[in-house]
One Martini backbone bead per residue (centre of mass of N, CA, C, O) as a GRO file, in nm:
protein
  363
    1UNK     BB    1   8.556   9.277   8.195
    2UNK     BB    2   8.817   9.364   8.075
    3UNK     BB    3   9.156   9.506   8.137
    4UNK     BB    4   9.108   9.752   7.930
    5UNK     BB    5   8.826   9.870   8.128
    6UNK     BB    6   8.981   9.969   8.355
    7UNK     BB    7   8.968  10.175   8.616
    8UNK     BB    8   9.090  10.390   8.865
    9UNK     BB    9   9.102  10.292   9.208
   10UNK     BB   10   9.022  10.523   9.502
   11UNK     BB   11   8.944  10.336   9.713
   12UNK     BB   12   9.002  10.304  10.079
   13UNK     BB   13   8.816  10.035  10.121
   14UNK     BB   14   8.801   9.843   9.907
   15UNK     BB   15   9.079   9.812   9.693
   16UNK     BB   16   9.351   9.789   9.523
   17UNK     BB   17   9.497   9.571   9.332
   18UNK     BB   18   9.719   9.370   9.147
   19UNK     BB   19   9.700   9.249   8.857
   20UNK     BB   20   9.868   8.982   8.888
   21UNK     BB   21   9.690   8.852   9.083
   22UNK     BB   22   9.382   8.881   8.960
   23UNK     BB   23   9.507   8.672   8.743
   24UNK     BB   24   9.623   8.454   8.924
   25UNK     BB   25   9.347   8.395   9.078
   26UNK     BB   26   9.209   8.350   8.841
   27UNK     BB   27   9.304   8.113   8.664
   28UNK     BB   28   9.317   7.956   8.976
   29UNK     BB   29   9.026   7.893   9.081
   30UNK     BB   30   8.903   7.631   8.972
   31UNK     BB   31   9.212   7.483   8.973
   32UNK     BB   32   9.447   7.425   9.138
   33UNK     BB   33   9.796   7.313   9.037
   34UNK     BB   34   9.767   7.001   9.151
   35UNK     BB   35   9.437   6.960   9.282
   36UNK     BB   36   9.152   7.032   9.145
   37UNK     BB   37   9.096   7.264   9.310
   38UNK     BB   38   8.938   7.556   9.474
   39UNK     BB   39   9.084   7.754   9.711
   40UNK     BB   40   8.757   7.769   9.834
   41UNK     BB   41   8.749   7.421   9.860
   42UNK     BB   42   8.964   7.341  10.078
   43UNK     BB   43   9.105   7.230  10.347
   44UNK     BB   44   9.268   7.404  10.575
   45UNK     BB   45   9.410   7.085  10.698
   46UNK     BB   46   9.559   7.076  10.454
   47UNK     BB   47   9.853   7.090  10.290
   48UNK     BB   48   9.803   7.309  10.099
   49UNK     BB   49   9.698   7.522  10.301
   50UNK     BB   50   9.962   7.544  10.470
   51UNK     BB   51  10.147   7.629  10.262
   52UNK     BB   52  10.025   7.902  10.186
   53UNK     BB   53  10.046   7.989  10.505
   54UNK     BB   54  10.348   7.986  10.500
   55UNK     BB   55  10.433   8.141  10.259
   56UNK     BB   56  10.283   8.432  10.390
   57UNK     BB   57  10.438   8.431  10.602
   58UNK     BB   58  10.738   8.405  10.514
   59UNK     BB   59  10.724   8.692  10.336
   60UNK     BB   60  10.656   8.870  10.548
   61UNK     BB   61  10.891   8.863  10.683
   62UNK     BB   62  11.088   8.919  10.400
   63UNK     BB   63  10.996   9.197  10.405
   64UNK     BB   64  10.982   9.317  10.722
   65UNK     BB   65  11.167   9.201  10.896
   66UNK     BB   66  11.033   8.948  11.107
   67UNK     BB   67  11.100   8.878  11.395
   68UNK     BB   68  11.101   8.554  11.572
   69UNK     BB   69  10.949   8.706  11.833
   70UNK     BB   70  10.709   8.680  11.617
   71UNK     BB   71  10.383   8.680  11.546
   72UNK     BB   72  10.155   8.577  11.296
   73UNK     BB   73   9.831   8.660  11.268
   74UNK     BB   74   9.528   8.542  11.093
   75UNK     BB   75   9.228   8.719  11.135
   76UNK     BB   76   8.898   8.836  11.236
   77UNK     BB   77   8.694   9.134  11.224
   78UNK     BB   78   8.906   9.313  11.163
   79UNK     BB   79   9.009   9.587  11.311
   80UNK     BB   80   8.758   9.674  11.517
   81UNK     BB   81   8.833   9.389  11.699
   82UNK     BB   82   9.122   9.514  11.795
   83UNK     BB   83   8.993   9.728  12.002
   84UNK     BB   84   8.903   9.483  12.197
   85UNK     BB   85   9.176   9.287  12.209
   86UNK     BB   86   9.400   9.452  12.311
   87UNK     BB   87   9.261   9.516  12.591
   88UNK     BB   88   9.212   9.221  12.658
   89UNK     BB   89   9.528   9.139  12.632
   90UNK     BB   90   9.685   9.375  12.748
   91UNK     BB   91   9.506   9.511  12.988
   92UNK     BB   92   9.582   9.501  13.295
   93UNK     BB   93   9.479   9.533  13.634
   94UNK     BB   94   9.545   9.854  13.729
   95UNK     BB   95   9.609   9.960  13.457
   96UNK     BB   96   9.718  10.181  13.176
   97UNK     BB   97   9.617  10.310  12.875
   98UNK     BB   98   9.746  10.474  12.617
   99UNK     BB   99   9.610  10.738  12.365
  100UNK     BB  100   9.647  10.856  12.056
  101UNK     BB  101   9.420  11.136  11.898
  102UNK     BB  102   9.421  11.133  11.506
  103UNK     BB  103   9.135  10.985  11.466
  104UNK     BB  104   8.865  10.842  11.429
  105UNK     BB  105   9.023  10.537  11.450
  106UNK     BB  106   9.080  10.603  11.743
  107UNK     BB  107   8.856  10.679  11.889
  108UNK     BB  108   8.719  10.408  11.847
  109UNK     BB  109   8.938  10.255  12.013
  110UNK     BB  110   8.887  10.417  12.299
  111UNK     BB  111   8.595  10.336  12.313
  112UNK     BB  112   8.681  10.037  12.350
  113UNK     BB  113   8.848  10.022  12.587
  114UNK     BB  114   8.701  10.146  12.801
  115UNK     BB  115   8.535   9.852  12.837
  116UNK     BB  116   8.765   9.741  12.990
  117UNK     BB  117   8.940  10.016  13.079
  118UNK     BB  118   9.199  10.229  13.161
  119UNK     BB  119   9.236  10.578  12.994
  120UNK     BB  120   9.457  10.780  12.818
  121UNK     BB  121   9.439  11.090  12.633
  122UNK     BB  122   9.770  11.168  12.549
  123UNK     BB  123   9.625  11.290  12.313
  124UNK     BB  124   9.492  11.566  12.054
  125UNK     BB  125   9.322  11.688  11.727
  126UNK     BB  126   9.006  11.714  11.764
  127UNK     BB  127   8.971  12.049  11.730
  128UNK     BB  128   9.155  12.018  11.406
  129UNK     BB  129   8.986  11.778  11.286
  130UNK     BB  130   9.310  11.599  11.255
  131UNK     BB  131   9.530  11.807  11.060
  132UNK     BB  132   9.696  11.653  11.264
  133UNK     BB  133  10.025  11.554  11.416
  134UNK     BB  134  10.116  11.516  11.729
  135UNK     BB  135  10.343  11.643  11.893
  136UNK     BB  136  10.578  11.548  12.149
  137UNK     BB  137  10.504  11.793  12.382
  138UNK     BB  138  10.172  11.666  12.366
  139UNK     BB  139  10.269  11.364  12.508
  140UNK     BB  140  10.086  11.218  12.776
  141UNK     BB  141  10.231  11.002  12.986
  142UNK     BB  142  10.218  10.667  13.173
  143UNK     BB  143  10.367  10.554  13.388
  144UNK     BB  144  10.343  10.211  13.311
  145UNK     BB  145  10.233  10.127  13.078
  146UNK     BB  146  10.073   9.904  12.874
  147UNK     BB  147  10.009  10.109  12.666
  148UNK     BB  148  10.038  10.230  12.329
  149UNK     BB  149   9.856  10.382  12.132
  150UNK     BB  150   9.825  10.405  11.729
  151UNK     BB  151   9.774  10.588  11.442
  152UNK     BB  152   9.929  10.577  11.149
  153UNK     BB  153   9.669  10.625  10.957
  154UNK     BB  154   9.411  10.862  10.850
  155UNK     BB  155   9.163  10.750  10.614
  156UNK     BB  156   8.990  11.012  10.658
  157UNK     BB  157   9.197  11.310  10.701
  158UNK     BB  158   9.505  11.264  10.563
  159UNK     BB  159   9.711  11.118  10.758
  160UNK     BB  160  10.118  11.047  10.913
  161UNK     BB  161  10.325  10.901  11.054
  162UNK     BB  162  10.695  11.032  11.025
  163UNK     BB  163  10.710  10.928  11.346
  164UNK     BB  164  10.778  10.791  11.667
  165UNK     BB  165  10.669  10.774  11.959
  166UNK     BB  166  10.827  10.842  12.281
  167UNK     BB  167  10.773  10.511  12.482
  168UNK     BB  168  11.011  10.338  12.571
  169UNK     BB  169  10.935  10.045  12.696
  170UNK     BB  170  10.651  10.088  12.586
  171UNK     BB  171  10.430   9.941  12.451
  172UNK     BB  172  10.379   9.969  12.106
  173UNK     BB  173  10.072  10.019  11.923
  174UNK     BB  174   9.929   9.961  11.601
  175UNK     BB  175   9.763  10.102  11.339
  176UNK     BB  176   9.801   9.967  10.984
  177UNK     BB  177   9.566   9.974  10.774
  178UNK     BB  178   9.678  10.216  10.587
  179UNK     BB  179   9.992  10.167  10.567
  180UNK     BB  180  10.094   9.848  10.508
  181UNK     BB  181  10.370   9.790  10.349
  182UNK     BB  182  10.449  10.143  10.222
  183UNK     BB  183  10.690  10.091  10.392
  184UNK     BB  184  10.957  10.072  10.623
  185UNK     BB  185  11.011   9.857  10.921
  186UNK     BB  186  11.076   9.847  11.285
  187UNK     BB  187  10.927   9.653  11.437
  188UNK     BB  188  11.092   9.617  11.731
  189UNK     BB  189  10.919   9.898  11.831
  190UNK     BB  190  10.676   9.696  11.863
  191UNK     BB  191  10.424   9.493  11.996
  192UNK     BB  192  10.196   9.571  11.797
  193UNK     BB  193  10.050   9.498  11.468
  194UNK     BB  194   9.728   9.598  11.285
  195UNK     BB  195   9.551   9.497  11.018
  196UNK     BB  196   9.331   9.569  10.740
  197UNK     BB  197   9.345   9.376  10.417
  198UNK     BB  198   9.211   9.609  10.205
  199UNK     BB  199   9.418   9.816  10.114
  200UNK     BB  200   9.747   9.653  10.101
  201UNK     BB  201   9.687   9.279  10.111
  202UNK     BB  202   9.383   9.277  10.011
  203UNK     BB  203   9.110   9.157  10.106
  204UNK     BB  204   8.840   9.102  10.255
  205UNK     BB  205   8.845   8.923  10.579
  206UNK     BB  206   9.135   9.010  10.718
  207UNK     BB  207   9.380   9.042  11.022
  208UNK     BB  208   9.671   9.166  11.105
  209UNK     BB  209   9.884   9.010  11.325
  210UNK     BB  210  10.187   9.144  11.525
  211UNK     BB  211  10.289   8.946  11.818
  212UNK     BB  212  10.496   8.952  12.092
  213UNK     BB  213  10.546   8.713  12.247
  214UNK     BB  214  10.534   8.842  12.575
  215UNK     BB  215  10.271   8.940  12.522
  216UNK     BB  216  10.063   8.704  12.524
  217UNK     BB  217  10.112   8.623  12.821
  218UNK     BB  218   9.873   8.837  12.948
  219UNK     BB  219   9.671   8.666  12.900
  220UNK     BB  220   9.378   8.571  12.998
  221UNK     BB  221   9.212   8.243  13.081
  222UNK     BB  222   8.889   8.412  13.069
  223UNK     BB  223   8.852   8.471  12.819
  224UNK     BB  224   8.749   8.421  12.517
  225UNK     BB  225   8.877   8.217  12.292
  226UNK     BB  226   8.869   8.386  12.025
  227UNK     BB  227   9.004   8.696  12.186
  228UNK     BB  228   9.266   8.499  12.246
  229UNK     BB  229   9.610   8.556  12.132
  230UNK     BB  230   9.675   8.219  12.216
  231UNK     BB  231   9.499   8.063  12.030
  232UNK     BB  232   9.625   8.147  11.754
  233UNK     BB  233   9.926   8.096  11.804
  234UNK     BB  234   9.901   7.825  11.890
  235UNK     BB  235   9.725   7.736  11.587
  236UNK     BB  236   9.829   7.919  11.338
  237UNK     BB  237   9.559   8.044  11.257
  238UNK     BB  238   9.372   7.722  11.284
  239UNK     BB  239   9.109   7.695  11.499
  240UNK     BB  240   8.958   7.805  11.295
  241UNK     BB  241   8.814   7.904  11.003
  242UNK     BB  242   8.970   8.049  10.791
  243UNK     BB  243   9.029   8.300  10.546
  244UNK     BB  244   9.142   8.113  10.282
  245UNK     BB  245   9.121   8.327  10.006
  246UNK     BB  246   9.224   8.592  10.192
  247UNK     BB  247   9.512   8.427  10.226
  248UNK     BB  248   9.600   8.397   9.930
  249UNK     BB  249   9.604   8.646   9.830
  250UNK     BB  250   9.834   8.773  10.027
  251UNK     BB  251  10.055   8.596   9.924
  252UNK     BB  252  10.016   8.688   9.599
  253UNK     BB  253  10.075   8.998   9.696
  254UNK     BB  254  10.381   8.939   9.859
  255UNK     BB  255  10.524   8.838   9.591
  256UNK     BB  256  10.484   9.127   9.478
  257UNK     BB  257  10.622   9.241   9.693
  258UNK     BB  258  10.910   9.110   9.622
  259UNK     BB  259  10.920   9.231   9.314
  260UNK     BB  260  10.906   9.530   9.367
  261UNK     BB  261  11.177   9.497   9.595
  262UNK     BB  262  11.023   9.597   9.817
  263UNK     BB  263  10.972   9.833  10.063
  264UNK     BB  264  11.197  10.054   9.947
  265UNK     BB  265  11.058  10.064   9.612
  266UNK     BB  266  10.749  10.108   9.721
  267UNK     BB  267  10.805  10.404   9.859
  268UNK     BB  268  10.915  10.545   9.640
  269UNK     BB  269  10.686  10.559   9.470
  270UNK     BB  270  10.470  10.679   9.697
  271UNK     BB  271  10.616  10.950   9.671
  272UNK     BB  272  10.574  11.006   9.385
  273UNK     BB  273  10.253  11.022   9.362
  274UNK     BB  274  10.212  11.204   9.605
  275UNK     BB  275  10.398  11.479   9.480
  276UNK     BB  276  10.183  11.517   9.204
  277UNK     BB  277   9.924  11.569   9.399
  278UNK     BB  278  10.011  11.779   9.573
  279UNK     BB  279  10.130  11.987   9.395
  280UNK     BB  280   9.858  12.049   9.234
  281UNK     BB  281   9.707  12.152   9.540
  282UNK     BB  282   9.922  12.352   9.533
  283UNK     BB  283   9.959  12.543   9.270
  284UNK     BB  284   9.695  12.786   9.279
  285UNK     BB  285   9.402  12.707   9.527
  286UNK     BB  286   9.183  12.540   9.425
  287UNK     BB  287   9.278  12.389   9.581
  288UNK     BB  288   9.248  12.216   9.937
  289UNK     BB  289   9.429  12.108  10.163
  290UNK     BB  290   9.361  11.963  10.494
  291UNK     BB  291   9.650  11.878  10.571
  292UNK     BB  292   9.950  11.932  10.736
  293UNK     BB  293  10.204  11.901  10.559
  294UNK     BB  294  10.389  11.748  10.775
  295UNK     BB  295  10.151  11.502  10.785
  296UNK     BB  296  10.089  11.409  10.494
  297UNK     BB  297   9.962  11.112  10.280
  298UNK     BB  298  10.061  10.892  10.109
  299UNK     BB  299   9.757  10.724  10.063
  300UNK     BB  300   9.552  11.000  10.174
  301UNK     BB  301   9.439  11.221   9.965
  302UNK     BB  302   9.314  11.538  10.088
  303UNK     BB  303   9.066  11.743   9.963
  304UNK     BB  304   8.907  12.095   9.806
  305UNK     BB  305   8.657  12.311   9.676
  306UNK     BB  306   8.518  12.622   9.713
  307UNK     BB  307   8.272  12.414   9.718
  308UNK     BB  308   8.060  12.165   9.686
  309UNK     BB  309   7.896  12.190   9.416
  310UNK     BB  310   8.206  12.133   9.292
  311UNK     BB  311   8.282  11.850   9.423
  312UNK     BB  312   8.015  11.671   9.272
  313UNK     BB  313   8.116  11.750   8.977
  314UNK     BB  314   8.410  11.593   9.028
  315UNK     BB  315   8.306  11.354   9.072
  316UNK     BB  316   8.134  11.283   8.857
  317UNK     BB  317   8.334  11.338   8.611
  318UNK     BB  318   8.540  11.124   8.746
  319UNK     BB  319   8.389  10.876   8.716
  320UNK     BB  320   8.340  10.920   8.365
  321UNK     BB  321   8.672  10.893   8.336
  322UNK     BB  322   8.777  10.690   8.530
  323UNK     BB  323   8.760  10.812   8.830
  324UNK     BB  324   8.703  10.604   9.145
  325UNK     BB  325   8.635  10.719   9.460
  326UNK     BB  326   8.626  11.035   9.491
  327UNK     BB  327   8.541  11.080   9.768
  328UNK     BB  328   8.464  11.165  10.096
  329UNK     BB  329   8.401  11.135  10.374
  330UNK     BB  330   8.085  11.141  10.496
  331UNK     BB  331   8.204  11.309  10.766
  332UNK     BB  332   8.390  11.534  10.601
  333UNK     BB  333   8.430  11.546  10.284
  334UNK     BB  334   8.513  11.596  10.007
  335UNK     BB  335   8.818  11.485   9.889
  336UNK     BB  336   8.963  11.133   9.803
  337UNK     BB  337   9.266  10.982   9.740
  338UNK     BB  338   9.387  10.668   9.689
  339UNK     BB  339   9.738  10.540   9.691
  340UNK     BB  340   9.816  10.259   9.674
  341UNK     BB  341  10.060   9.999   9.614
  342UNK     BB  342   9.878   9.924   9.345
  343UNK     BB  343   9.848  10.213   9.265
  344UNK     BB  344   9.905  10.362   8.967
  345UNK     BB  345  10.073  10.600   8.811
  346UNK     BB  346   9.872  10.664   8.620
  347UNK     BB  347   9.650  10.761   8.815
  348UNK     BB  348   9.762  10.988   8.877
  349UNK     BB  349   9.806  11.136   8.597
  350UNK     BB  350   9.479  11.108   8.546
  351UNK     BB  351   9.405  11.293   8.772
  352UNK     BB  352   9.557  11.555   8.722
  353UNK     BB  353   9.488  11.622   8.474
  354UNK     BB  354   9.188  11.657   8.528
  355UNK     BB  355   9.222  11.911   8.744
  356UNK     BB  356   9.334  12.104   8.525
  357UNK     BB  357   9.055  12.064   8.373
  358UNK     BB  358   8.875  12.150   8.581
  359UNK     BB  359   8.992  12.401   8.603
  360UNK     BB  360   8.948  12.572   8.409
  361UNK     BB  361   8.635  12.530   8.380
  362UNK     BB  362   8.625  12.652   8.644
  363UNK     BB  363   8.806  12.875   8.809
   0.00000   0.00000   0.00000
């Protein structure tokens, strides 16, 4: 398939790529440039592939202002193994982790925390279908907490923090897969932010961790070697064969977006991606926001429509026209638009069109 028969891809995750990555790692795929074999195939204790992971950390630093005591880590098993991880080195014996439960994949988290300890779940918005993000005065913490654990956005509800809350010393730890480096962030106010990159940096099978030098040491060695954050800090993600392909293609994507201007230029276009798009489901009745609007994401925009069977004619209708990926996640239905930093602003201007289209004729 040619590039000129690309269709639009909102799929929530493993999602859409920027162009120029895509060209980029085709074009040297089959031989790195003066190395003469492909990505694929070099040794990750290679020189070649330490410049990549170094320059992807570089990167990584001077999008987000990662200060100088945050370890990077690229790791596996996605955010999901990070359920486990979190609590696994930060949890320590008879302390509480607070949980705020926004959305399916914090529910997840919570119930990964509990086997390894004591966890109080801060908040909930699970019986409004997690339609909000909880107010300051509904988040009741526990003095003295191991840490705070928050999901900055809902990929499935489609809803996104976007304030933090109020949580003292207490290291405050993010799950940001779903809007990693969508908008600008203040690392300093984290002590872990961790995201799978399939979303927003890259494909599938890469895992990252920015995590405060000072939780590192809390972690136990009686920990597993591998799920303890102190062995890959030591040997800077590379105690075992990372996956090096999807750490290449994420170096790729931080270049793109150091051109895109930084996290600020890349902001105000998903902002304004997402108010064309909020702007029609709300512009007649047809279509029906799920999320409340203050608290609406910018990355997965999630909407509703008279009947079931219209939303099915809508997606099949919208596959055949070249905009794939929207339906809403299995557990909720509905449709959803995942609108992350490399889809295109014009897949959003033809999906209004559709939508207007297709508001006519059923409507």
């Amino acid at each position: 398939m040619s590039t000129t028969t690309r269709v639009f891809n909102f799929s929530s995750g493993p999602a859409v790529l920027p162009l120029p990555v895509l060209e980029e790692a085709q074009r040297d795929l089959v031989a790195l440039p003066g190395v003469g074999m492909s990505v694929m195939e070099i040794s990750h204790r290679s020189k070649t592939f330490e410049d990549i992971l170094g320059r992807a950390q570089e990167d990584m630093r001077a999008v987000a202002g990662i200060p100088s005591n945050y370890k990077i880590l690229l790791l596996q098993g996605g955010a999901s193994l990070q359920f486990s991880m979190v609590p696994m080195n930060l949890l320590t014996p008879g302390a509480t982790a607070d949980y705020i439960d926004s959305g399916s994949w914090a529910d997840k988290a919570i119930k990964e925390a509990k086997k390894v300890g004591t966890v109080n779940v801060a908040a909930t918005t699970k019986a409004e279908k997690y339609s909000r993000i909880s107010t300051d005065d509904e988040i009741k913490l526990t003095p003295g907490a191991a840490y705070v654990h928050m999901t900055s956005n809902n990929t499935i509800e489609g809803t996104q923090w976007h304030r933090l809350p109020q949580v003292g010393d207490v290291p405050l730890i993010t799950d940001a897969s779903s809007d990693i480096f969508s908008r600008p962030i203040d690392v300093s106010k984290f002590g872990v932010i961790f995201a799978g990159a399939q979303k927003n940096l890259g494909p599938s099978g890469v895992t990252l961790a920015i995590i405060r030098e000072d939780l590192i040491a809390r972690a136990s060695d009686s920990l597993p070697t591998m799920l303890n954050y102190k062995t890959h800090a030591e040997n800077d993600s590379l105690y075992n064969t990372p996956p090096t392909f999807g750490i290449y293609v994420l170096g790729l994507t931080l270049k793109w977006l150091r051109n895109q201007g930084g996290l600020e230029a890349v902001a105000k276009v998903n902002e304004r991606k997402a108010a064309k798009l909020y702007a029609e489901i709300d512009r007649t009745g047809f279509y029906r926001g799920t999320a409340n609007k203050g608290d609406r994401s910018l990355m997965n925009v999630t909407f509703r429509m008279p009947s079931e069977e219209l939303e099915k004619k809508f997606d099949k209708e919208a596959t055949a026209a070249g905009l794939d990926g929207l339906k809403g996640h299995r557990s909720v239905g509905g449709m959803r638009a995942s609108i992350y930093n490399a889809f295109p602003e014009a897949g959003v201007d033809a999906l209004v069109s559709f939508m207007q289209e297709f508001e006519k004729q059923n409507g």
